[in-house]
MIVO-560350 format. One record per residue (C-alpha): residue number from 1; x, y, z. Coordinates in steps of 0.2 Angstrom, whole numbers. Layout:
% MIVO-560350
{r NUM {X Y Z}} ...
***
This chain:
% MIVO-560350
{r 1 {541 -182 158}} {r 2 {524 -179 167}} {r 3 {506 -182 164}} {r 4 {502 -199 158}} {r 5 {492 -198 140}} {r 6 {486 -208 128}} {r 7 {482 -223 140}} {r 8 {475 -234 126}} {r 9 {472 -250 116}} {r 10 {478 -252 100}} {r 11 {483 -267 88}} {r 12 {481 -278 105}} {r 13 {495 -269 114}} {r 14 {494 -255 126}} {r 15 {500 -238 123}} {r 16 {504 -226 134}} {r 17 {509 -208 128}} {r 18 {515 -194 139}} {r 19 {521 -176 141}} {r 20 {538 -176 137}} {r 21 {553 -164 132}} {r 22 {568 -171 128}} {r 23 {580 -159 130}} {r 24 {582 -156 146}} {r 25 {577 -161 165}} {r 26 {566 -145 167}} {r 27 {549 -140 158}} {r 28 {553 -135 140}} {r 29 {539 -137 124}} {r 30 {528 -151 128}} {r 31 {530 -167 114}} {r 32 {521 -183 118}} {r 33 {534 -197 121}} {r 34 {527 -216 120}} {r 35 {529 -232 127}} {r 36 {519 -249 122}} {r 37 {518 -265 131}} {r 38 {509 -283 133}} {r 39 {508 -285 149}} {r 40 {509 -266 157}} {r 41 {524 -272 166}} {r 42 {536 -274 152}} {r 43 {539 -256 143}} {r 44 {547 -255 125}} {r 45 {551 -236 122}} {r 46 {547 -229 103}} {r 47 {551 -213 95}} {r 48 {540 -197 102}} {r 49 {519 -196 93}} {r 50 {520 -178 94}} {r 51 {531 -161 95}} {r 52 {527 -146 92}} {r 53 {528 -141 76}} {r 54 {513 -132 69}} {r 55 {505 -114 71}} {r 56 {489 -121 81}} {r 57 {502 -130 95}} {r 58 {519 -122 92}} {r 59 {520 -119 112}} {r 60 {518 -137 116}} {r 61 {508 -153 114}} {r 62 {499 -154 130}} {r 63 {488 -169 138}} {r 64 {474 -178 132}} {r 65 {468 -196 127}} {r 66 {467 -210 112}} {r 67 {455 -223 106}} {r 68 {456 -234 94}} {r 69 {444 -232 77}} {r 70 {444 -239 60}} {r 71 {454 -227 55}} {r 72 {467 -231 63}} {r 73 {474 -225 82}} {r 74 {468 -206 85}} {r 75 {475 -196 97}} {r 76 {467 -181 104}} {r 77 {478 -167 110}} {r 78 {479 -151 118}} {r 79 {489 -137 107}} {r 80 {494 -123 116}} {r 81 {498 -106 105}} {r 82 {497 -87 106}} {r 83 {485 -77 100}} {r 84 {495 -64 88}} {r 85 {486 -49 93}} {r 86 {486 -53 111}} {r 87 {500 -63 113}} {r 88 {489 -72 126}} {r 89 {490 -88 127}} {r 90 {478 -99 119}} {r 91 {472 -119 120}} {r 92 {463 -128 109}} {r 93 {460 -146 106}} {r 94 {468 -155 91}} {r 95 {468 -174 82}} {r 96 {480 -182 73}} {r 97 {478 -202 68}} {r 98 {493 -215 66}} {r 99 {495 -236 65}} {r 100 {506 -237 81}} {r 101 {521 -231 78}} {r 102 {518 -217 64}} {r 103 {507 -200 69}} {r 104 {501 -189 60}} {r 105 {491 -172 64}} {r 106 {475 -170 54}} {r 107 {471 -155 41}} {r 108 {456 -151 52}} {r 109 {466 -144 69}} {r 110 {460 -140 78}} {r 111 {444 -149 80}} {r 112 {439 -138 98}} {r 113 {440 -120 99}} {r 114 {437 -111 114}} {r 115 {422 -101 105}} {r 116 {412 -116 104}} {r 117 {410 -114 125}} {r 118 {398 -100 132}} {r 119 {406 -81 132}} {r 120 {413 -79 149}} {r 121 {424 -97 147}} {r 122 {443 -97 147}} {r 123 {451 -99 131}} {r 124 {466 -101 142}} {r 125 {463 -113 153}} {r 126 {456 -126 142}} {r 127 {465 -144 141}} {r 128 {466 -162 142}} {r 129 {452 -169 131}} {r 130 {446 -187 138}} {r 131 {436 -196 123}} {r 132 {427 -210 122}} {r 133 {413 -220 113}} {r 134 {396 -223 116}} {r 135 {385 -231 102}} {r 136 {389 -222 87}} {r 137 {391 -206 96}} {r 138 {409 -199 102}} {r 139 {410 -189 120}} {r 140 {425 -180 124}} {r 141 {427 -169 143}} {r 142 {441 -155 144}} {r 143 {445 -145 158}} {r 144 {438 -127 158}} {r 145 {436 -110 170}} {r 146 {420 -103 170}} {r 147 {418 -86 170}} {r 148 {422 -81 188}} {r 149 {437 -93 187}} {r 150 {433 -108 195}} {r 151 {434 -127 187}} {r 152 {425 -138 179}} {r 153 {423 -149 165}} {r 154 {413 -146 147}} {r 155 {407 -160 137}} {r 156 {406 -163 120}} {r 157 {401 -174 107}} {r 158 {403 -179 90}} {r 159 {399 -192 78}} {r 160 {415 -194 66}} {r 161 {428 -185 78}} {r 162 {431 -170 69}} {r 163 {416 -160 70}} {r 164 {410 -156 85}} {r 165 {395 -150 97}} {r 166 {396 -141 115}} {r 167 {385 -150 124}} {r 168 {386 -140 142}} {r 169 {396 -142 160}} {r 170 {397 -161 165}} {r 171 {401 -156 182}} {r 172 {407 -139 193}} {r 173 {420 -137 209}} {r 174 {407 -125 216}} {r 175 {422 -113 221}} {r 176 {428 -123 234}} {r 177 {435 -138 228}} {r 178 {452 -134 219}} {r 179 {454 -118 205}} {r 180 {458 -126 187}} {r 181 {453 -144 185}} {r 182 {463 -154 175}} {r 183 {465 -171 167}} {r 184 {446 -177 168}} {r 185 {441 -194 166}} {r 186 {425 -202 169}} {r 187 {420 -219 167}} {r 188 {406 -232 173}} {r 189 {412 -246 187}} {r 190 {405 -258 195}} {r 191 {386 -251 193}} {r 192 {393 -233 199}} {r 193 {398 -218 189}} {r 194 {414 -210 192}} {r 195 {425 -193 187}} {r 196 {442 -191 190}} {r 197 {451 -175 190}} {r 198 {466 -165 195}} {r 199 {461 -147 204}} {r 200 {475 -136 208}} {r 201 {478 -124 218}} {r 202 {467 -137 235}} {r 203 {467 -131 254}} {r 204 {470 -145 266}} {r 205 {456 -152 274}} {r 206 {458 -164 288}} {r 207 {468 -178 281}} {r 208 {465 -176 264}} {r 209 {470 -166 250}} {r 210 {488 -161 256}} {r 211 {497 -161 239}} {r 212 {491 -143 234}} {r 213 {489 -149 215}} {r 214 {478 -163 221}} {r 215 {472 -181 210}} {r 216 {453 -184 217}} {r 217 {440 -196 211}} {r 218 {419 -193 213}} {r 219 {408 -206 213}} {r 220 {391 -203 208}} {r 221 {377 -205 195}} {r 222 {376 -197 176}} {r 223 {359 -192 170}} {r 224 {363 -195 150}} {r 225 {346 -184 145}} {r 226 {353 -169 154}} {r 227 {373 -174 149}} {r 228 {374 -168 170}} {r 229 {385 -178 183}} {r 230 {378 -178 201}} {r 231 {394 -180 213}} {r 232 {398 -185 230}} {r 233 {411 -177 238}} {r 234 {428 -178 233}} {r 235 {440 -192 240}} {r 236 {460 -192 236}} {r 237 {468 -204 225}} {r 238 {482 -208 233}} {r 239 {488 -201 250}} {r 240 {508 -203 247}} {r 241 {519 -188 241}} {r 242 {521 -190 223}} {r 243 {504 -193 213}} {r 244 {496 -181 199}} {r 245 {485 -182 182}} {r 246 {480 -200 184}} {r 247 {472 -207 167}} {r 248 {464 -225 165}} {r 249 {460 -235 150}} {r 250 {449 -252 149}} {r 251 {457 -266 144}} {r 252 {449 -280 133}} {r 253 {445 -291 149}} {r 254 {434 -276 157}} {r 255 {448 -270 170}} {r 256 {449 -254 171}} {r 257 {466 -249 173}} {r 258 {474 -233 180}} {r 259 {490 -224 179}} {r 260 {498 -208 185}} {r 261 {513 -197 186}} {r 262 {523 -200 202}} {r 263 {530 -183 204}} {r 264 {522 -168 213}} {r 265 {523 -152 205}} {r 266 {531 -142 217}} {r 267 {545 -156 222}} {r 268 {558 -150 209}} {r 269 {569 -162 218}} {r 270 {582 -174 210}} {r 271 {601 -178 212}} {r 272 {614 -169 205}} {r 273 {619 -173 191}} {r 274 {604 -187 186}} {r 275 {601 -186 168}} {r 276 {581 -189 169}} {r 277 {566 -184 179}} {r 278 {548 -189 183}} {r 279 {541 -210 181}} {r 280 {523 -215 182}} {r 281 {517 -226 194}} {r 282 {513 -245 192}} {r 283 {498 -248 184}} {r 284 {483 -251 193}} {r 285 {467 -261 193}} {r 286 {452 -252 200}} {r 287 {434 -260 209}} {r 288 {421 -251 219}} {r 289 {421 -260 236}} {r 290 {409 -252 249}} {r 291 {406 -236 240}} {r 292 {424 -234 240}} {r 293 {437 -233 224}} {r 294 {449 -249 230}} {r 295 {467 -248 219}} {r 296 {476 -265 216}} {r 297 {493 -268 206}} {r 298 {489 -277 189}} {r 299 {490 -294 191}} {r 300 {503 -296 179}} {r 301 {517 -291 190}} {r 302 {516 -308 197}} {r 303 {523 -315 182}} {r 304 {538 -306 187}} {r 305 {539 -313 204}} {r 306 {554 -323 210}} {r 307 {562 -329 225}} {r 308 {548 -331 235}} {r 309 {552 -327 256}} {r 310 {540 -333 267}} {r 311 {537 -332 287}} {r 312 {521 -336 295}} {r 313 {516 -330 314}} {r 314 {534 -321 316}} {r 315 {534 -311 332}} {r 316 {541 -292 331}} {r 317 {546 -284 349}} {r 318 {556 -268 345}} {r 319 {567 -269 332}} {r 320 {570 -285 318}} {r 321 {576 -291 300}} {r 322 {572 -307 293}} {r 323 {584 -316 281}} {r 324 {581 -317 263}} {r 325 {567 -300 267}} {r 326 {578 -284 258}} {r 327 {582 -277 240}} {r 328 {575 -261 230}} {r 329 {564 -273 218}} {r 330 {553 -281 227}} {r 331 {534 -285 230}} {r 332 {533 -288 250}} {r 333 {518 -290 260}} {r 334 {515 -290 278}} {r 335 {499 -293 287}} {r 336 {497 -288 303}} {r 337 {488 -304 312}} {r 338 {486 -297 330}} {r 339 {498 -288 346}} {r 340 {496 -275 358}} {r 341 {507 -258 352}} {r 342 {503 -241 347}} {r 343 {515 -240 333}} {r 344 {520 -253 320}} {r 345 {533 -248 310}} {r 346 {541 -254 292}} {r 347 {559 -245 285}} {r 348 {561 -247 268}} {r 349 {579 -244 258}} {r 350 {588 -244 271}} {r 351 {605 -243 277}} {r 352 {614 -237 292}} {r 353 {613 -219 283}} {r 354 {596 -221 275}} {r 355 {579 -225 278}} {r 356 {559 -222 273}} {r 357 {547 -223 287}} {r 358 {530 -231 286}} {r 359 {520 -230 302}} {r 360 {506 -238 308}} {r 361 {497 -230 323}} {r 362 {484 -240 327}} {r 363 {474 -231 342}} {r 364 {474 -216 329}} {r 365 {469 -226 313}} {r 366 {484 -214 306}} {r 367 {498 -222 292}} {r 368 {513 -211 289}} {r 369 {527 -210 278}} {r 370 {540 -201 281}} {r 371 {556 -196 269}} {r 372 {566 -189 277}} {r 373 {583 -199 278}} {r 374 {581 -205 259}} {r 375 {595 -196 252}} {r 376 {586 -179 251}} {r 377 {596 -164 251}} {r 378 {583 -149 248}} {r 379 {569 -142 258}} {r 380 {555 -152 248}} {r 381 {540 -160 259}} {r 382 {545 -179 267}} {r 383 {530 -181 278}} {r 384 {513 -189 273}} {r 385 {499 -194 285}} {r 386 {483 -204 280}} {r 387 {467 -208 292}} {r 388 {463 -227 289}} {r 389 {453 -238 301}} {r 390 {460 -242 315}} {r 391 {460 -261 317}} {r 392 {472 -272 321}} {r 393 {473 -285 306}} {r 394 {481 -273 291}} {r 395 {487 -279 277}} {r 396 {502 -267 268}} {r 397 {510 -272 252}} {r 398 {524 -265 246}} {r 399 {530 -262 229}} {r 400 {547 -254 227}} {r 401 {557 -251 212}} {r 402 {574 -243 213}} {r 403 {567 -225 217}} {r 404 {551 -227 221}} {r 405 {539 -236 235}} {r 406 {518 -240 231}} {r 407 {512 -246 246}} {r 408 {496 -253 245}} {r 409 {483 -254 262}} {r 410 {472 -267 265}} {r 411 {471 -273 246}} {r 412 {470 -257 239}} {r 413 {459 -248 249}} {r 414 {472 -234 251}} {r 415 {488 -230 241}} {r 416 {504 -219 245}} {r 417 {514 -217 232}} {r 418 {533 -210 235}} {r 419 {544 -208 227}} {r 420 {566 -209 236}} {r 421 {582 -206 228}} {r 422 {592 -217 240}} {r 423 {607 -223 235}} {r 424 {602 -242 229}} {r 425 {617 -248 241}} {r 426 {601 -245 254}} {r 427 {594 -260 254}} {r 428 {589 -266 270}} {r 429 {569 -268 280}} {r 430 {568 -265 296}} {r 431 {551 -270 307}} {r 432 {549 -258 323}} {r 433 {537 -259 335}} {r 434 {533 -253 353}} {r 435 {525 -268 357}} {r 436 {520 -283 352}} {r 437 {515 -288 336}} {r 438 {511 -306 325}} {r 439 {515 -305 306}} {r 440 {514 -315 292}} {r 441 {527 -309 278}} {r 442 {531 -314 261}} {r 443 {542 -307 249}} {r 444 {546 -307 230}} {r 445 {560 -301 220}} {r 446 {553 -291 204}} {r 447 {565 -299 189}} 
***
């Protein structure tokens, strides 16, 4: 599995949908697998949406996004097939409607050809519809190439979902920010306007942007006269090793809520013999604090907690456990109160074999985590740094599941998403530091 889709409310449960083949534990012809839950912590798998199955998508059911109508739950969908004269390869955008459990494609696919766009646009590179409503009106964003082959999204709108008008480019990567940009989504928050995409193909700059096929988010403002999206720069997502093609959807309480696939694209990693690849992250709830996208775990998880752990002021010089603080499903925080050190160090699944590294280096404002004795076996990437602020009171909460760790800084001001196939024997945390340092501590099991 990979790209999250479909992230949606329907029939008051959540659905999620995502790409999907069945077969195998490599890339084969996309399908849309799909989960629902009540609480977005609590998963119930039912039968694949989509496959593959008609001329207009016969080389896969790629990304896109759901909303729910009168007419039941529509789903809008890349479908990827080859021209017959070129053979080239060809994407268009495609619906099909169901009642939560039962999809299928409409008469009218696809809804969104390339030839709607301006001559000079891919027909290629054209994916991942976002749609939403607004009034009686229906936008949807893909992502495109221009002409020169550089990113961006193209909006269009509709009023019943099936026929639709090019409305023009919602918003460019100027050349320099990515190639193809993919899995748009755009949203209002807390009085500011944000897009989230994926660009591929992104050079390092600084700290940021060091996943190659990167997930970014711009704040900025819409003008709706013009349909044009006036950006800031970009800012990453997540800062860990395994986060792409975030989605959100908006609950009936107002959160917005987002999820993405924990996996990087060019980590082709898992063990021998595992039957399965690719999970998506917890999902989260987003706020704009101090012109800053801030990332929390839904606050359903804490209906999950048990066995609650507790130490108050504990003093770490050099190395220490604490009883009762291990385990490979757990939700543990640990505020740094105050202490004199340069390093503060937290191992996770650990063993006397295993280990994942985070480090807080505080005269550098840097947090790293570091992979390297999980279990891995091939050359992939294990390292991760992020620039943070360098204070002393920090605030990491982790969130492990059995191969995977989300650790959230400073209540979601920064995320790094890992994922680690340690063996789950490896269940030991370790505190390090060089000096001195005064923690609180406080530890759940996840049931």
């Amino acid at each position: 599995m990979n790209d999250p889709n479909g992230f949606s409310v329907y029939g008051g449960k959540v659905h999620l949908f995502y790409q999907y083949y069945p077969y195998d534990t490599k890339w084969g012809p996309m399908h849309w697998g799909h989960q629902v839950t009540e609480d977005m912590v609590h998963w119930q798998e039912c039968k694949a949406a989509l496959a593959p199955d008609e001329e207009y998508d016969k080389e896969g059911c790629f990304s896109g996004s759901a909303l729910e109508t009168e007419e039941g739950h529509v789903l809008l969908y890349t479908g990827v097939t080859k021209d017959k004269k070129s053979g080239q390869e060809r994407q268009n955008q495609c619906i099909a409607i169901g009642d939560g459990s039962e999809y299928k494609k409409t008469a009218d696919c696809p809804v969104i050809t390339g030839e709607m766009m301006p001559q000079g646009f891919s027909r290629v590179d054209f994916r991942d519809p976002k749609v939403w409503k607004e009034g009686d009106c229906y936008y949807l964003l893909a992502g495109n190439r221009d002409e020169s082959g550089n990113g961006q999204v193209v909006l269009f709108s509709s009023m019943d979902l099936y026929n639709w008008r090019y409305e023009g480019v919602l918003a460019h990567n100027g050349g320099v920010i990515g190639s193809m940009w993919e899995c748009p989504d755009f949203f209002a928050l807390d009085g500011a306007d944000v897009l989230i995409c994926s660009p591929q193909d992104m050079k390092a700059q600084g700290y940021e942007f060091h996943n190659g096929n990167n997930a970014v988010y711009f704040l900025g403002s819409y003008d709706k006269e013009q349909k044009l999206f006036t950006k800031e720069k970009p800012v990453s997502l997540d800062y860990g090793l395994d986060f792409y093609a975030p989605q959100t959807t908006c609950l009936p309480d107002g959160r917005r809520i987002l999820i993405a696939w924990m996996h990087s694209w060019d980590d082709s990693f898992i063990p021998k013999g595992q039957r399965w690849k690719g999970m998506m992250t917890l999902p989260r709830e987003l706020s704009i604090v101090d012109g800053r996208l801030f990332q929390r775990p839904v606050r359903e998880l804490e209906r999950y907690w048990k066995n609650n752990v507790c130490y108050k002021k504990a003093r770490i010089e050099g190395e220490r456990q604490f009883e009762g603080v291990s385990g490979r499903t757990i939700d543990f925080t640990v505020k740094i109160l105050s202490g004199s050190f340069r390093e503060f160090v937290v191992d996770v699944a650990g063993s006397d074999e295993y280990f994942t590294r985070f480090t807080f280096q505080k005269e550098k404002g840097i947090m790293e985590v570091d992979r390297t004795y999980s279990g891995v076996t091939k050359d992939i990437v294990c390292i991760r740094r992020a620039k943070m602020d360098g204070s002393e009171r920090v605030k990491l909460r982790f969130i492990m599941d059995k191969n995977s760790v989300e650790l959230f800084v400073n209540d979601g001001e920064m995320v790094l998403s890992t994922v680690i196939y340690t063996p789950l024997k490896a269940q030991e945390i370790r505190f390090i530091c060089d000096g001195s340092a005064l923690v609180d501590i406080e530890k759940y099991e996840i049931e």
